[in-house]
C-alpha positions as CSV (number, residue, x, y, z in Angstrom):
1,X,9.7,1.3,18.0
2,X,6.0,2.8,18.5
3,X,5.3,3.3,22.3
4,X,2.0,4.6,23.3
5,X,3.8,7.3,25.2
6,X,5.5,8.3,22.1
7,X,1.7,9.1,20.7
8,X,1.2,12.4,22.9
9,X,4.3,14.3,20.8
10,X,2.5,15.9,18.3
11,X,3.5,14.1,14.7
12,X,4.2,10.7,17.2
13,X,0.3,9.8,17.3
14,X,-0.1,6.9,13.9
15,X,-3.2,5.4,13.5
16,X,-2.8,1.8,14.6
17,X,-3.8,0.0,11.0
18,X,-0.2,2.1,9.8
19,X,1.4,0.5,13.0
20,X,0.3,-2.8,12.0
21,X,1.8,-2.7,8.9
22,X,5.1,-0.9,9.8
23,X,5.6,-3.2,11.9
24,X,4.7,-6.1,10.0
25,X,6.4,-5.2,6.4
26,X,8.7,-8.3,6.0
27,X,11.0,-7.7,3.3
28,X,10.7,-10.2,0.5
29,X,7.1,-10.2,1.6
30,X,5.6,-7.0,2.2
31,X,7.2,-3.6,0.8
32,X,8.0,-1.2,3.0
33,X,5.9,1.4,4.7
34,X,6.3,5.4,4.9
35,X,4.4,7.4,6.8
36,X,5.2,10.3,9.5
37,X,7.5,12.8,9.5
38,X,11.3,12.8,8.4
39,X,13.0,16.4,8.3
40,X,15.3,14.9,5.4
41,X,12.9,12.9,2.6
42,X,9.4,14.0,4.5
43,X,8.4,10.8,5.4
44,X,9.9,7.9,7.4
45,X,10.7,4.2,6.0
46,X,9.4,1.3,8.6
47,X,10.2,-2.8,8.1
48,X,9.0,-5.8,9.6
49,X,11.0,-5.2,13.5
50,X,11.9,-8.5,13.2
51,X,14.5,-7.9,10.8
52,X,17.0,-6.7,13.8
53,X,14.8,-7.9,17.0
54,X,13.5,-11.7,16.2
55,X,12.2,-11.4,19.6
56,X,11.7,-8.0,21.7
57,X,11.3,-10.0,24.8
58,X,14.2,-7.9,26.0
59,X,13.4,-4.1,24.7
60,X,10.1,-4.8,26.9
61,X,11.8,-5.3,29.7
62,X,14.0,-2.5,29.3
63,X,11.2,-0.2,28.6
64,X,9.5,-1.5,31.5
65,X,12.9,-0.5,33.7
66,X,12.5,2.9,31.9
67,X,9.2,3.6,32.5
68,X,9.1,2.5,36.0
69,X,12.7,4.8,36.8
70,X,10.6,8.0,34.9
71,X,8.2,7.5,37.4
72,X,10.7,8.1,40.3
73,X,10.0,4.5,41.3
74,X,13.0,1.6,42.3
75,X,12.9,-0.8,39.7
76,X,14.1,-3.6,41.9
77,X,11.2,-3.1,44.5
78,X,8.7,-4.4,41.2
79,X,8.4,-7.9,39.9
80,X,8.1,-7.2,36.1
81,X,6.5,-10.5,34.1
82,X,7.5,-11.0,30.6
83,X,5.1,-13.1,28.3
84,X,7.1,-14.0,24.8
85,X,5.1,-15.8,22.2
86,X,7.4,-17.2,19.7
87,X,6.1,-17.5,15.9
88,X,6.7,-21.2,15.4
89,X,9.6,-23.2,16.1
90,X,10.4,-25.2,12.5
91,X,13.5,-27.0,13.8
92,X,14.7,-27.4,10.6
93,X,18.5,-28.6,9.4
94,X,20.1,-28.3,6.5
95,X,23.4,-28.1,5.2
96,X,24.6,-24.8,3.8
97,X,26.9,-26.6,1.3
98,X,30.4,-24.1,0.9
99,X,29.4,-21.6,2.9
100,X,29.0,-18.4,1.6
101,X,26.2,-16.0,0.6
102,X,25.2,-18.8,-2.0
103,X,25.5,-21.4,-0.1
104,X,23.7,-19.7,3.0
105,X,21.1,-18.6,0.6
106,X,20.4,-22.2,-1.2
107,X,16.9,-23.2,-0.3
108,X,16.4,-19.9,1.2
109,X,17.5,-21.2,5.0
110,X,19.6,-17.6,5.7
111,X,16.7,-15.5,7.3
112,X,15.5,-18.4,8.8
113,X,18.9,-19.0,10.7
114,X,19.5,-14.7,11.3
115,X,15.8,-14.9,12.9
116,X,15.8,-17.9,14.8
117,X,19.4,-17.4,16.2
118,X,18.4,-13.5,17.4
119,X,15.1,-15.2,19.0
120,X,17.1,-17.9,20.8
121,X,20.0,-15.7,22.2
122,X,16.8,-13.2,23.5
123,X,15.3,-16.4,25.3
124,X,18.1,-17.0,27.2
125,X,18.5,-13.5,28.4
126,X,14.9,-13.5,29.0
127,X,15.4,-17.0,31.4
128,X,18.6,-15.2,33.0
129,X,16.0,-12.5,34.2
130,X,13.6,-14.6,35.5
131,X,16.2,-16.8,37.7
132,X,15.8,-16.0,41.3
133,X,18.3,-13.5,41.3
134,X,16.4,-11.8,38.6
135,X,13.0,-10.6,40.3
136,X,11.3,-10.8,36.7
137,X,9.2,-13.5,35.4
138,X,9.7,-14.8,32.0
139,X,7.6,-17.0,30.4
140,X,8.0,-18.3,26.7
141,X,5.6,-20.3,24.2
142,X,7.2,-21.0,20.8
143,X,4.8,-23.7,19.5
144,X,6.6,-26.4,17.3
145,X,5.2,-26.1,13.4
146,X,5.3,-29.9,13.6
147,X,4.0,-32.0,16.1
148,X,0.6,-35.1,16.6
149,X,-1.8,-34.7,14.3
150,X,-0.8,-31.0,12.8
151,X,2.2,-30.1,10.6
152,X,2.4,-26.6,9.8
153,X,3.8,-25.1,6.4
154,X,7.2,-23.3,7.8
155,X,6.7,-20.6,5.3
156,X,5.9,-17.2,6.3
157,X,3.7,-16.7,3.2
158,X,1.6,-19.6,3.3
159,X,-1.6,-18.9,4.2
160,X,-3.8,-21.4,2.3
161,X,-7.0,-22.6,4.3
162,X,-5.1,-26.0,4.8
163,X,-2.4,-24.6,6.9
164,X,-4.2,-21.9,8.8
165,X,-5.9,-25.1,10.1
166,X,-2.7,-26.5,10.9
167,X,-1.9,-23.5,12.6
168,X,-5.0,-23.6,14.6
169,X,-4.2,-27.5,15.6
170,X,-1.1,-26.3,16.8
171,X,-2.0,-23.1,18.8
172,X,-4.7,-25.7,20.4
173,X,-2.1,-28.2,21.2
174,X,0.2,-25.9,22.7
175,X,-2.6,-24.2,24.5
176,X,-3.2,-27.7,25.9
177,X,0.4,-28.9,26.9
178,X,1.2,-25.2,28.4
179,X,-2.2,-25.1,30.5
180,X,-0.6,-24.1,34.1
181,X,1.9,-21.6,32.3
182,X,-1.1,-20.1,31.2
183,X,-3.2,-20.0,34.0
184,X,0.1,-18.7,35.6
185,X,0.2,-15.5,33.5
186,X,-3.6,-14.9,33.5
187,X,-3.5,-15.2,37.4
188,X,-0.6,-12.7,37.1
189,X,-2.8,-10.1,35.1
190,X,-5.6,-10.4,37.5
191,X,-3.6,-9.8,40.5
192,X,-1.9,-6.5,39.4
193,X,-5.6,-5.2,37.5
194,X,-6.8,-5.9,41.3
């Protein structure tokens, strides 16, 4: 995890484009990325975070607790807000045959189900937090790939013209249908900038 505080330890302080791609090297996508300091091989090995944290709705909130506890400061006398923004919600089914790695793997559904199962479990923790016992508001958008008038290629790697216009027709339409949850969050920001 790359925390800005993290970036005052001399040998902590990456420049952001290395972030970027540390944290965004999916395998079978992207390879991995080395950079920094590692007593044992001299540099350190990063992959896409998403490969054990679909969703890090929950480490935010944690380091939120943390930060606010370093300070000397009661976490329960703040209301934190949490603001998760899914990457697409495919819903898709399919039958993984006789089980299996093979059968997982046919049609190449097995990430799909390892991410999407992590990201569910995480939004259900994050709606636990934000019930009135919680004191923390949680707020999710995961945007449906398919929907009116856009359909949205479910693979990571596709980024033709076509479906980056699909994608736009769907971040539009999501915009549109989560307008007071929106305005909600901005009206949040505003208030604690104040």
């Amino acid at each position: 995890m790359f925390r800005g505080v993290d970036a005052r330890t001399p040998g902590q302080d990456y420049l952001l484009c290395d972030v970027a791609r540390a944290t965004s090297a999916a395998p079978l996508f992207f390879p991995p990325v080395r950079f920094g300091r590692d007593l044992s091989t001299g540099s350190s090995v990063f992959v896409d975070g998403g490969v054990c944290l679909p969703d890090p709705a929950m480490l935010a909130y944690v380091e939120a607790c943390a930060m606010l506890e370093q300070r000397g400061e009661d976490v329960a006398a703040h209301r934190i807000c949490i603001f998760s923004i899914g990457t697409g919600a495919s819903h898709q089914t399919f039958d993984p045959g006789w089980g299996g790695v093979w059968g997982w793997m046919r049609g190449g559904h097995l990430l799909d189900l390892l991410a999407d199962s992590g990201a569910e479990v995480a939004d259900i923790e994050g709606s636990l937090l934000g019930s009135p016992r919680g004191g923390t508001e949680y707020y999710r958008l995961q945007v449906p790939l398919a929907g009116p008038g856009y359909a949205c290629a479910p693979a990571m790697d596709d980024w033709t013209s076509e479906n980056i216009g699909q994608l736009t027709a769907a971040g539009t339409a999501a915009a549109a249908k989560n307008a007071a949850m929106l305005a909600r969050i901005v009206e949040i920001g505003v208030a604690r900038m104040g």
